[in-house]
C-alpha positions as CSV (number, residue, x, y, z in Angstrom):
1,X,70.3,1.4,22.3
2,X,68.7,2.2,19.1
3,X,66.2,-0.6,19.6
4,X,65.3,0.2,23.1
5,X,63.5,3.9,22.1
6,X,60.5,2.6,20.0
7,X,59.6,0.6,23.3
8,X,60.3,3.2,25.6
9,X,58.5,5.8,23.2
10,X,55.5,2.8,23.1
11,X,55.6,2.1,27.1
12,X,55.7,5.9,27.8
13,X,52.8,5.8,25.4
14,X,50.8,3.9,27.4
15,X,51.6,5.4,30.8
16,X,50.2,8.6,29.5
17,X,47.2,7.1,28.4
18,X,46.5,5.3,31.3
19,X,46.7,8.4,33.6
20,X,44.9,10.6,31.7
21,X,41.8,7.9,31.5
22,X,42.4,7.5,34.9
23,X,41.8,10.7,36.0
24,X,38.9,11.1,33.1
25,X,40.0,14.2,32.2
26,X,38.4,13.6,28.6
27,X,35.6,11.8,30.0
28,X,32.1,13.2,27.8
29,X,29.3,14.5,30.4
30,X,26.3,12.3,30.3
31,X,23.3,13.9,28.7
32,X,19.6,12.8,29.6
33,X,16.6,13.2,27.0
34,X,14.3,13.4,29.8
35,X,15.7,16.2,32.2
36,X,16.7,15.4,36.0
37,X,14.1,13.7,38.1
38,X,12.0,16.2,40.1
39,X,13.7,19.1,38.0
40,X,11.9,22.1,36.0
41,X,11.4,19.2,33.5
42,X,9.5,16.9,35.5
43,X,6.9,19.8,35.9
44,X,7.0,20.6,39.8
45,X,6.4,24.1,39.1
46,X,9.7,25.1,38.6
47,X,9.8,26.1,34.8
48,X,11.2,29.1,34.3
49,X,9.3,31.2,31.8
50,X,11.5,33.7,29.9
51,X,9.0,35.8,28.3
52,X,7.9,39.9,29.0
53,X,5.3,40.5,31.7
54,X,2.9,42.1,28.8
55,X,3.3,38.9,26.4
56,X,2.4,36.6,29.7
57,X,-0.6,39.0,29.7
58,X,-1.7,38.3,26.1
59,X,-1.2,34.7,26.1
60,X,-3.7,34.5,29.7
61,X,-6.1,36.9,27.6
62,X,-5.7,34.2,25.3
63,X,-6.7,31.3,27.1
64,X,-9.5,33.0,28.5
65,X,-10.9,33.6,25.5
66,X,-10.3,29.8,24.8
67,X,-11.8,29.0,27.9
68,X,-15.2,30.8,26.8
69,X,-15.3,29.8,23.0
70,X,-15.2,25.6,24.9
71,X,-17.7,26.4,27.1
72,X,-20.0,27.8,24.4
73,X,-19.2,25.1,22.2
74,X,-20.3,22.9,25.3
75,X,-23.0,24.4,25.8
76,X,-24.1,23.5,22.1
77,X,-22.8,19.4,22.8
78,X,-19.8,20.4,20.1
79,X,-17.4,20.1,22.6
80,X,-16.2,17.1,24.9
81,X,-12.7,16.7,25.4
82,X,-11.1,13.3,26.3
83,X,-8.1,14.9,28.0
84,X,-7.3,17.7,30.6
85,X,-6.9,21.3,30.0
86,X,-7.9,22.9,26.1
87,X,-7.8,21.3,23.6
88,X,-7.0,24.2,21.3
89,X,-7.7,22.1,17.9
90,X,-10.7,21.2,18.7
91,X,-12.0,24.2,19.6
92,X,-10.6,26.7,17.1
93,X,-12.3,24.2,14.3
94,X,-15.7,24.4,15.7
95,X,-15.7,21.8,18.5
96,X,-15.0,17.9,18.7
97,X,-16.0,15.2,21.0
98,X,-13.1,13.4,21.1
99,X,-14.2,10.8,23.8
100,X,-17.0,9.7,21.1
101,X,-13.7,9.6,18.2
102,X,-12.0,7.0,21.1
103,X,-14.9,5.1,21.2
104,X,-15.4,5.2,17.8
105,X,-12.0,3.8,16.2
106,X,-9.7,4.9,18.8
107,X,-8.8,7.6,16.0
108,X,-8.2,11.4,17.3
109,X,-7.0,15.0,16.2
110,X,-3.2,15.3,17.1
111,X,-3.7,17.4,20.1
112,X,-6.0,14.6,21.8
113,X,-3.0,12.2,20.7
114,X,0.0,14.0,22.0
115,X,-2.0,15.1,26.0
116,X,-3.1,11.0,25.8
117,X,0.7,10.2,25.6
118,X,1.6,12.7,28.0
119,X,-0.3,11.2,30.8
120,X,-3.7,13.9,30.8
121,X,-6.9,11.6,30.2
122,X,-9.5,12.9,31.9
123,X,-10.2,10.1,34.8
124,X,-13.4,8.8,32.5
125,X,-10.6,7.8,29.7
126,X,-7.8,6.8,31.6
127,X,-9.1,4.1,33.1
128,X,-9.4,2.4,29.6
129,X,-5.9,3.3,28.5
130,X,-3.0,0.3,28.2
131,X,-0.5,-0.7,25.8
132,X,0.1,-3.0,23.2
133,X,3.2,-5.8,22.6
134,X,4.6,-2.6,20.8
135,X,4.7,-0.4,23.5
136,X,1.8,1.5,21.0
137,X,-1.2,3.9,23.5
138,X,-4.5,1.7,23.2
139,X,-8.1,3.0,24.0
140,X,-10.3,-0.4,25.1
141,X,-7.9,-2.5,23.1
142,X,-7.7,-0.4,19.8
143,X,-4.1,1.6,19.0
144,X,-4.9,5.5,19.1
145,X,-4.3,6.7,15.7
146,X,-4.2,10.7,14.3
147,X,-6.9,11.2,12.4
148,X,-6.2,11.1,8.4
149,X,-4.8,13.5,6.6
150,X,-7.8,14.3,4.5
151,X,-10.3,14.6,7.8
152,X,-7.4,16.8,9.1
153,X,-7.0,19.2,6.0
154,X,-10.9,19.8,6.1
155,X,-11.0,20.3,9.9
156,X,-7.9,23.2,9.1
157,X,-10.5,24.4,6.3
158,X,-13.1,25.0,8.8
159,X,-10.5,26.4,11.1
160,X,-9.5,28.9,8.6
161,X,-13.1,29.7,7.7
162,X,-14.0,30.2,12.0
163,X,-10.9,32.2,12.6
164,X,-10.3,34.1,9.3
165,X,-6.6,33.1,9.6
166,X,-5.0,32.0,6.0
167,X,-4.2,28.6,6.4
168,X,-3.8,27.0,2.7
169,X,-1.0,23.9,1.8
170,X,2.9,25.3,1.1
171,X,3.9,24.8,-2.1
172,X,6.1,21.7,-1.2
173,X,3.2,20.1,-0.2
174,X,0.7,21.2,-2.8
175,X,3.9,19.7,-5.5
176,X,3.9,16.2,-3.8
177,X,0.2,16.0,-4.3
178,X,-0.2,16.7,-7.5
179,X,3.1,14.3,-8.2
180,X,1.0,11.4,-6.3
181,X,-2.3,12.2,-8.0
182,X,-0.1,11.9,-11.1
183,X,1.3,8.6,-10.4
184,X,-2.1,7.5,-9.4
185,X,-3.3,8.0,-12.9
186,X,-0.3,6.5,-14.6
187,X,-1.8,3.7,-12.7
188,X,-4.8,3.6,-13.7
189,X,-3.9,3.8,-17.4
């Protein structure tokens, strides 16, 4: 008798087991990255936008201020953007045409590089859009790249200096350059 409680203990066990992951009581809830097909997510309209009436306001007062500063910039040739809707960088550093960066390098500011991924050339750019054996966003056969980080910090200079906003490096930042530029002249010695 002694011998016959492990394996009733061990079957019972098992029985347990089985009926709970039978009924998936303990089952995890699948999770998608990309929200449900034709949901607020899939941008039908239907995002909710949790923010006061007066900030909603501000941010339209915004754009339309936007809207004016790219048409003046336009208006000067400073301004042609290679994607629908603002392209905010662009136009708070004193205008870009980014369709002449594409054709020039296939090598834009991030903003141009994220709306190209998302699907919003203009129809003038899209038709020359495809992808590589790595899956990698090409512009007539060139990978789009960001711009480098050196064209980028002088375009957030002449940002700063246009919007009298204080952009300058944080201190993490300004530490890993100065340990590079270190190391570059250990280098050199």
């Amino acid at each position: 008798m002694r011998r016959a409680f492990p394996w009733v203990g061990g079957v019972g066990l098992l029985l347990v087991g089985y009926v709970l992951g039978s009924l998936q009581l303990f089952t995890p809830t699948a999770i998608f990255a990309q929200g449900a097909k034709g949901g607020a997510a899939a941008g039908d309209g239907g995002v909710k936008i949790d923010l006061m009436d007066e900030t909603q306001t501000k941010i339209r007062a915004a754009a339309d201020a936007m809207r004016a500063a790219a048409d003046a910039l336009a208006n000067e040739q400073k301004y042609q953007p290679a994607t629908k809707g603002m392209n905010t960088f662009a136009i708070l550093s004193g205008g870009r045409n980014t369709v002449d960066d594409l054709e020039n390098g296939a090598i834009v500011d991030p903003e141009t590089y994220s709306a190209l991924y998302a699907d919003l050339a203009t129809d003038t750019v899209a038709v020359h859009l495809g992808r590589d054996s790595e899956n990698r966003l090409t512009y007539k056969g060139k990978v789009i790249r960001i711009y480098p980080v050196q064209f980028l910090q002088s375009r957030y200079l002449l940002r700063s200096t246009l919007t009298g906003e204080e952009l300058s490096p944080s201190p993490a930042n300004t530490n890993r350059t100065k340990a590079k530029e270190k190391t570059d002249d250990d280098s050199d010695q």
